[in-house]
BAZAMI-814858 format. One line per field, with one value per residue (C-alpha): residue number from 0; residue in one letter; x, y, z. Coordinates in Angstrom, 2 decimals. Example, Ala and Ser with C-alpha at 12.3 -4.5 7.8 and 13.67 -1.06 7.14 Angstrom:
residues 2
seq 0, 1
type A, S
u 12.30, 13.67
v -4.50, -1.06
w 7.80, 7.14
***
This chain:
residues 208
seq 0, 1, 2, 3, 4, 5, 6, 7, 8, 9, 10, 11, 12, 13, 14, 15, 16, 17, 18, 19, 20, 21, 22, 23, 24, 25, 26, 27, 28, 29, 30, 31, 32, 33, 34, 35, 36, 37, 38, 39, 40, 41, 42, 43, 44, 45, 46, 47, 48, 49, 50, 51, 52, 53, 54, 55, 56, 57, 58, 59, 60, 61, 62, 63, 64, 65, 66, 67, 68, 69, 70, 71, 72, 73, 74, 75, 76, 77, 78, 79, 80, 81, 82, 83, 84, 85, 86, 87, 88, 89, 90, 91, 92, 93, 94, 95, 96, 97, 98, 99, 100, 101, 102, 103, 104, 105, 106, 107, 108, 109, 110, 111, 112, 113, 114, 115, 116, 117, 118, 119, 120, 121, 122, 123, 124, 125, 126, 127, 128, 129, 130, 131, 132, 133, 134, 135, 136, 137, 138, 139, 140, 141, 142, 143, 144, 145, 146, 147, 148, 149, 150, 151, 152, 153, 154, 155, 156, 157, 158, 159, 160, 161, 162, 163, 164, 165, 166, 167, 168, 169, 170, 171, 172, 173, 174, 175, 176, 177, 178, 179, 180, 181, 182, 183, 184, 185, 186, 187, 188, 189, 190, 191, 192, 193, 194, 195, 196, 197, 198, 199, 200, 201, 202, 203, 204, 205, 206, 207
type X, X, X, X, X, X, X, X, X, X, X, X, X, X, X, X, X, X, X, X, X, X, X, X, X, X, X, X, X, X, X, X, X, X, X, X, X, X, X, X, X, X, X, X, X, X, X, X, X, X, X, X, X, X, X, X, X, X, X, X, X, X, X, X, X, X, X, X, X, X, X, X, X, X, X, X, X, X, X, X, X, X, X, X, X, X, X, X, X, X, X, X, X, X, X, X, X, X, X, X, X, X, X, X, X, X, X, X, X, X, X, X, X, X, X, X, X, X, X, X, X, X, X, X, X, X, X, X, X, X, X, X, X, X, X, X, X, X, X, X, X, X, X, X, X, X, X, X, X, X, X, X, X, X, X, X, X, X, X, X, X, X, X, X, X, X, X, X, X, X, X, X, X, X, X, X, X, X, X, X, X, X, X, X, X, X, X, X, X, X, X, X, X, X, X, X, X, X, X, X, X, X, X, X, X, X, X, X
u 0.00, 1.80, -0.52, -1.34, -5.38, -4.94, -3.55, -7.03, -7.90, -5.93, -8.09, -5.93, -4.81, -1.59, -1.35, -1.99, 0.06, 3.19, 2.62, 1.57, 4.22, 7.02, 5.11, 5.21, 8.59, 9.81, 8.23, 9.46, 13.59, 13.22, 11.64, 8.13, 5.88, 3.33, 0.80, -2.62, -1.50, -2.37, -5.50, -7.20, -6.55, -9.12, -10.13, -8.71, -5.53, -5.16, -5.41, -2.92, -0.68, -0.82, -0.15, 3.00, 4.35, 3.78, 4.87, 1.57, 1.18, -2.62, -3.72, -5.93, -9.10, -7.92, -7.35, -3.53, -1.06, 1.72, 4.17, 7.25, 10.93, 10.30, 8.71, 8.51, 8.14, 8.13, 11.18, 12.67, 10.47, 8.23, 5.23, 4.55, 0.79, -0.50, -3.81, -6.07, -7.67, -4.94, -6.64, -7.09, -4.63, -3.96, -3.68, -3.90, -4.83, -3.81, -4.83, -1.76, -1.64, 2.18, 3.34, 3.82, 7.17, 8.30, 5.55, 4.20, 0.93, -0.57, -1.43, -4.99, -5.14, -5.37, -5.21, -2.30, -2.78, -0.08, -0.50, 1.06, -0.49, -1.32, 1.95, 4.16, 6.71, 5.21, 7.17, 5.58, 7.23, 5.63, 7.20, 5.62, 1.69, 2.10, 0.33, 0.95, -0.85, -3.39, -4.60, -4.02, -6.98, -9.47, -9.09, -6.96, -8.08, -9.31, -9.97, -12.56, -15.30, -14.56, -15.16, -18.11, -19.28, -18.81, -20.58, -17.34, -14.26, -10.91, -9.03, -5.13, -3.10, 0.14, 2.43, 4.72, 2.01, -0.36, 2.94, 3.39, -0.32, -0.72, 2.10, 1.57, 0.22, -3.58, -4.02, -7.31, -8.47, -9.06, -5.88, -4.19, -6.19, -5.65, -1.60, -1.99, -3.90, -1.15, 2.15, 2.98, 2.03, 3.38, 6.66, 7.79, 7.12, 9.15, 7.39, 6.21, 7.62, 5.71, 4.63, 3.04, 0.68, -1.39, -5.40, -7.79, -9.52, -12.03, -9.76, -10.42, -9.22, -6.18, -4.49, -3.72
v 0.00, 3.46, 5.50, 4.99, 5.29, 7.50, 10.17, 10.78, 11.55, 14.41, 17.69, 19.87, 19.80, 20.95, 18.25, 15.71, 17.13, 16.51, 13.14, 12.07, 13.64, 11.85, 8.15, 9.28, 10.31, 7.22, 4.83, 6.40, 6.65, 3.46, 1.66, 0.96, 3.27, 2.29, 4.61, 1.94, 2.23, 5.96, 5.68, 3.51, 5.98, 7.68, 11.02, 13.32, 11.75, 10.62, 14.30, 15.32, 12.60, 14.07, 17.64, 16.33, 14.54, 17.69, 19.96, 22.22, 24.47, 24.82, 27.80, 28.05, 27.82, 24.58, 26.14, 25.90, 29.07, 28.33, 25.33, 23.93, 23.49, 20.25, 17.42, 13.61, 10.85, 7.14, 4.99, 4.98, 8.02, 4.97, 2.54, -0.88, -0.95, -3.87, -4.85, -7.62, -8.46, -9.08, -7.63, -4.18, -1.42, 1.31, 4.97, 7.98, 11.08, 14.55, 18.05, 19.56, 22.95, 22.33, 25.71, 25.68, 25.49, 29.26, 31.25, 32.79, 30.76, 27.63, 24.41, 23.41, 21.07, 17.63, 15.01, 12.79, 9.36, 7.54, 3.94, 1.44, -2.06, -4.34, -4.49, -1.08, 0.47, 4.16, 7.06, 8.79, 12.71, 15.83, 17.51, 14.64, 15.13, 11.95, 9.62, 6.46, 8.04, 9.16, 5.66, 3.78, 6.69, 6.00, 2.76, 1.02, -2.13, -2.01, 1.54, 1.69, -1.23, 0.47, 4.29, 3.27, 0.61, -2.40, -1.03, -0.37, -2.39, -1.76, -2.38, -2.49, -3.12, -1.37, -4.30, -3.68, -3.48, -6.21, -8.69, -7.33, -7.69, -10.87, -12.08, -10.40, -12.70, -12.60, -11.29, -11.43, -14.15, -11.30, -10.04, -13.75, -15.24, -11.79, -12.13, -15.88, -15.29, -12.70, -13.92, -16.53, -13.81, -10.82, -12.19, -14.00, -10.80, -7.72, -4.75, -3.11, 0.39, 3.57, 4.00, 7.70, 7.99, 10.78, 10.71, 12.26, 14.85, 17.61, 20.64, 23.68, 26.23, 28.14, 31.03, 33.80
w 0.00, -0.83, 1.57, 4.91, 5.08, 8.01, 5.47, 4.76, 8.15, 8.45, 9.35, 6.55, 3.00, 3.86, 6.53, 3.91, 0.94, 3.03, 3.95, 0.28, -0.91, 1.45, 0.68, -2.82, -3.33, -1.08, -3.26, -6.24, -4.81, -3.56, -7.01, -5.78, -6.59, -8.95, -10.36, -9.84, -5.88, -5.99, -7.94, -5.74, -3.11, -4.18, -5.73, -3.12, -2.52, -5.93, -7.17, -4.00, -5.12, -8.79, -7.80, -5.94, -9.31, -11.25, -8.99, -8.78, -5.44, -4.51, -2.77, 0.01, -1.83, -3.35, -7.16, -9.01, -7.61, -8.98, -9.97, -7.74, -8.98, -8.37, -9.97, -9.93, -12.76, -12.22, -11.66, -15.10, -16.09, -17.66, -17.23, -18.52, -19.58, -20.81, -22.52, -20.47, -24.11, -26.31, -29.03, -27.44, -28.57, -26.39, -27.86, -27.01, -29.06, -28.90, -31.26, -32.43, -35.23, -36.79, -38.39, -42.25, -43.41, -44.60, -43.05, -40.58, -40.75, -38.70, -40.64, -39.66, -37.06, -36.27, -33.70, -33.84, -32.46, -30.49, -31.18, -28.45, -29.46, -26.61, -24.52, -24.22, -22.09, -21.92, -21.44, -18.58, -17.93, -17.17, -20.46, -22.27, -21.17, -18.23, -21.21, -19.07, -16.23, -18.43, -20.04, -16.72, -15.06, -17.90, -18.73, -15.73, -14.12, -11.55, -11.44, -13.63, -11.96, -8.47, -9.78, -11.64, -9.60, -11.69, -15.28, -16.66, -16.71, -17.01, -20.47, -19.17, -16.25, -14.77, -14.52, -12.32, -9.97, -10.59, -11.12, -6.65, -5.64, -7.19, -5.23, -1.82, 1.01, 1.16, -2.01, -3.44, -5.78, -8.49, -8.73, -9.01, -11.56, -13.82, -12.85, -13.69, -17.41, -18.31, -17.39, -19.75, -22.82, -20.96, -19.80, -23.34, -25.07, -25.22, -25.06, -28.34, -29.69, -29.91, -33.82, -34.04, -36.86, -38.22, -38.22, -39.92, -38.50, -39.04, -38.90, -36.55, -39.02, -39.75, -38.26, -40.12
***
C-alpha cells in the first residue's frame, strides 16, 4: 500500500500534501511506486498525489497558484501498460496545429494518435503530457469497476504493480487469476515500440 489510510484523516490539505508527498517520493527513490496504488486511493488523494508529481502548489481555496521546482516521474520516467484483451490497442490522441514550413501561418489542425499495441513500455514525464498516467486513469483495471461501480471495466493493467499484488500474502483471488492469465504472454514478449501515426480529423481552421 503506498498511503497509509490515516492520510485521509488528516483535518488539513496541507497536513496531507506533506505526507503524500514523502510516501510518494519514497516509493518512487526506492523503485516501488506504482501509479494503480495511488489511484485507488481515491479522488482526493489521488489528485494530492498528482499535484505532488507535477509539482503544482494549490492555494488556500484549493485552485492551481503556482508550480514547484520540483517534480517527480516514475522509476525509469516509464510505465509498462498492458492490454487484459490481447486484441485491445492502447492509444492515445492529442490536437496539435504544426506551423507551415516558410511562413508565418498555422497548418490546420489535427489530432495525432499515439499507437502502443497491446503491450508497451510508456514514457511517462511531465514535459511529455504523463500519457501512461493518463490511459491507466481511464481505462486502468481495476480503477474503472470500483469508480463506476462495476458497469465499466478496465481495459489495461500497470504491470509492475499487478505482477506485486498478485504475489503479496492474502491477495485477493481477483488479482491472481488476472496475474496468472497474463504472465505466460506478458513475460515472453518484449514490449512493443511507440509508432506515431497521423489521423484524420475535421480541422479547426487556420491562423492567419
Amino acid at each position: 500500500m503506498l498511503l497509509d489510510p490515516s492520510i485521509a484523516l488528516l483535518p488539513s490539505r496541507e497536513g496531507k500534501r506533506h505526507a503524500v508527498k514523502e510516501a510518494v517520493v519514497k516509493a518512487i527513490q526506492d523503485g516501488s511506486f506504482a501509479y494503480t496504488d495511488l489511484i485507488l486511493c481515491g479522488p482526493e488523494l489521488m489528485t494530492i498525489g498528482f499535484e505532488v508529481m507535477d509539482g503544482v502548489i494549490v492555494g488556500a481555496n484549493n485552485t492551481p497558484q503556482a508550480m514547484a521546482e520540483e517534480t517527480f516521474d516514475p522509476p525509469g520516467g516509464s510505465v509498462r501498460l498492458v492490454s487484459i484483451d490481447p486484441s485491445y490497442s492502447m492509444q492515445h490522441s492529442r490536437w496539435v496545429r504544426p506551423n507551415i514550413p516558410g511562413t508565418s501561418k498555422q497548418a490546420p489542425a489535427y489530432k495525432k494518435a499515439q499507437h502502443y499495441g497491446n503491450d508497451a513500455l510508456i514514457e511517462d514525464r511531465i514535459d511529455k503530457g504523463r500519457v501512461a498516467r493518463t490511459l491507466l486513469v481511464r481505462h486502468g483495471w481495476p480503477h474503472r469497476q470500483v469508480v463506476s461501480n462495476g458497469s465499466d471495466v478496465g481495459r489495461i493493467v500497470e504491470w509492475s504493480w499487478l505482477k506485486r499484488a498478485a504475489n503479496t500474502p492474502g491477495a485477493s483471488d481477483d488479482y491472481r487469476e488476472l496475474y496468472e492469465q497474463l504472465k505466460e504472454r506478458v513475460e515472453t514478449a518484449q514490449p512493443k515500440p511507440q509508432v506515431q501515426i497521423k489521423s484524420a480529423a475535421k480541422a479547426v481552421g487556420a491562423s492567419p
